[in-house]
C-alpha positions in Angstrom: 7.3 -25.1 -31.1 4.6 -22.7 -31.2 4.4 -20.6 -28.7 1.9 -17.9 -26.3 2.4 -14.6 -26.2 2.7 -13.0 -23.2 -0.5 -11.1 -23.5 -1.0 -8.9 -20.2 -4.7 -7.4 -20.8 -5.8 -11.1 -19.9 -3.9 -12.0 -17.0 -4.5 -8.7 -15.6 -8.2 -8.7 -16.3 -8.2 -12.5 -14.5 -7.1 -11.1 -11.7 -9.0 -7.7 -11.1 -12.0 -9.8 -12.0 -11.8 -11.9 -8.7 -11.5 -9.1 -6.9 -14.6 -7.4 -8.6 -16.4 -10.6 -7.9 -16.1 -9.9 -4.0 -17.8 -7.5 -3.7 -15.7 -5.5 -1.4 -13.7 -2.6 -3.3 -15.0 0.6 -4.0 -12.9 0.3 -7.2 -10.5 -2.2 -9.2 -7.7 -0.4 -11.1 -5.6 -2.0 -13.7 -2.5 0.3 -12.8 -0.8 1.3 -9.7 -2.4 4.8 -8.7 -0.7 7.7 -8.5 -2.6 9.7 -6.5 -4.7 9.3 -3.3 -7.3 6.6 -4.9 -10.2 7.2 -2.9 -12.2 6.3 0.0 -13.8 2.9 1.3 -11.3 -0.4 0.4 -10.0 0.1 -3.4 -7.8 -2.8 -5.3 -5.4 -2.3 -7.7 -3.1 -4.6 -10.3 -0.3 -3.7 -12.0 3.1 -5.6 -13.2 5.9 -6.2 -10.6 8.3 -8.6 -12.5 8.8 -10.7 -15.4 11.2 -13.8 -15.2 12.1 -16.9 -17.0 12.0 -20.2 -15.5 14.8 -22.5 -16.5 13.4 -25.7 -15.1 10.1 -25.5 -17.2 12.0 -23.8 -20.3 12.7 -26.6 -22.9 15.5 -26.4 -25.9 13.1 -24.3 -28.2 10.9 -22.3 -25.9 11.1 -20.2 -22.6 8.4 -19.8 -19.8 8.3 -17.4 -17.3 6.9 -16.1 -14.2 4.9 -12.6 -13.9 4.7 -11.1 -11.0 1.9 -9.0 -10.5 1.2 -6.3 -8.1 -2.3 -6.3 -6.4 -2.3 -3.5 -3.8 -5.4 -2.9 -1.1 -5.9 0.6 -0.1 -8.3 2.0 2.4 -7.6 5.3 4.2 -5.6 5.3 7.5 -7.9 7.9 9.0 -11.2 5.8 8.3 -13.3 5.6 11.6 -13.1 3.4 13.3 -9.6 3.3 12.9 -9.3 -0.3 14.5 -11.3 -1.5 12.0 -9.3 -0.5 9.3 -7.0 -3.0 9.8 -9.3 -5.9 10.2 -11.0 -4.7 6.8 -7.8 -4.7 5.1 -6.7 -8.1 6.4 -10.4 -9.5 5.7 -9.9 -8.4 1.9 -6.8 -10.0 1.6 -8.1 -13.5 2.9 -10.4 -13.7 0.0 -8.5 -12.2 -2.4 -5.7 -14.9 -1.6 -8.4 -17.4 -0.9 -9.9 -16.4 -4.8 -6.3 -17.0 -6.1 -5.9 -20.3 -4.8 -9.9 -21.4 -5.6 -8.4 -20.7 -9.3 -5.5 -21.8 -9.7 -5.5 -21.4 -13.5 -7.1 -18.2 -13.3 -9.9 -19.6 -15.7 -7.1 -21.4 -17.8 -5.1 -18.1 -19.0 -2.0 -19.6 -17.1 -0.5 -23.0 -16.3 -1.0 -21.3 -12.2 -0.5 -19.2 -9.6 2.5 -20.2 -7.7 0.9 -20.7 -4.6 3.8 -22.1 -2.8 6.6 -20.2 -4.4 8.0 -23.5 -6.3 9.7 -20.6 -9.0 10.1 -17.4 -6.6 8.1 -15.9 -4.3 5.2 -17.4 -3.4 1.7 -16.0 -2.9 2.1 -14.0 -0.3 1.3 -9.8 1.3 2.9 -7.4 2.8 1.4 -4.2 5.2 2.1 -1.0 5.1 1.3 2.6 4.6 1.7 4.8 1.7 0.9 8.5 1.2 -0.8 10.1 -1.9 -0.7 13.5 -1.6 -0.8 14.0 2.2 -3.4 11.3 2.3 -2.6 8.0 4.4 -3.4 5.1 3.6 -3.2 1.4 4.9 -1.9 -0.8 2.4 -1.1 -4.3 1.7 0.9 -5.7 -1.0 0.3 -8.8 -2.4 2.4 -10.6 -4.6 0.5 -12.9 -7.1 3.0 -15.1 -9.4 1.8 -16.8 -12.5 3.5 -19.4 -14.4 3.1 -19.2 -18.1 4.7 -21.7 -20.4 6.0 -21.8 -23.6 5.8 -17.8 -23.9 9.1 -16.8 -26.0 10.6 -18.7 -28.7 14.1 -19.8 -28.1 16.5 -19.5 -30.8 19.1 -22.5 -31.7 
């Protein structure tokens, strides 16, 4: 069995790139920030989990699931502050809404799990986080991919 590596430059790239292609975000980071990331809405990716999946695992190769991280950020104190949630909410409709229109993420993964049929589905959570005494709304998304045949399994 030959198997894919599990090659996280592309998967991450497919996913900043949809947010990119919106339009919306200030900036698009490829890592989780670690300080205050700026003003206006920003988007970040980073890895959350890596699993393997059992029921699409064979006898001589493993796929998994990898979770990634995309987090929206836009500062709590933004006027006006009741529309800071309604941007935040508005950015994660079509980044979910990008994630489901491609489902294969170009073809770099078998798909998101949309439904959650090997974990957590698709899904965000809200929040707040502070960077430096800086506020900021947040939500959390959680954006699984199924790859197959990723690690070779030995007999």
């Amino acid at each position: 069995m030959i198997t894919v590596p599990l090659d996280l430059t592309t998967y991450r790239s497919a996913a900043t790139s949809h947010a990119q292609s919106l339009g919306l975000f200030e900036q698009v980071l490829g890592h989780e920030p670690v300080s205050a990331p700026g003003s206006g809405l920003i988007y970040a990716v980073w890895v959350k989990r890596i699993t393997p999946i059992p029921a699409r695992s064979g006898l001589d190769s493993v796929s998994v699931r990898l979770e990634l991280n995309g987090r929206v950020f836009m500062p709590a104190d933004t006027e006006p502050q009741d529309d800071v949630d309604v941007a935040v909410t508005g950015a994660v409709d079509r980044l979910m809404n990008a994630y489901c229109g491609d489902f294969e993420l170009g073809g770099s993964v078998a798909n998101v799990d949309l439904l959650g049929m090997h974990g957590a589905a698709l899904s965000a959570d809200f929040g707040y986080a502070r960077f430096d005494g800086a506020l900021s709304r947040v939500a959390t998304l959680v954006i699984p991919l199924i790859l197959n045949d990723v690690w070779t399994e030995a007999a």
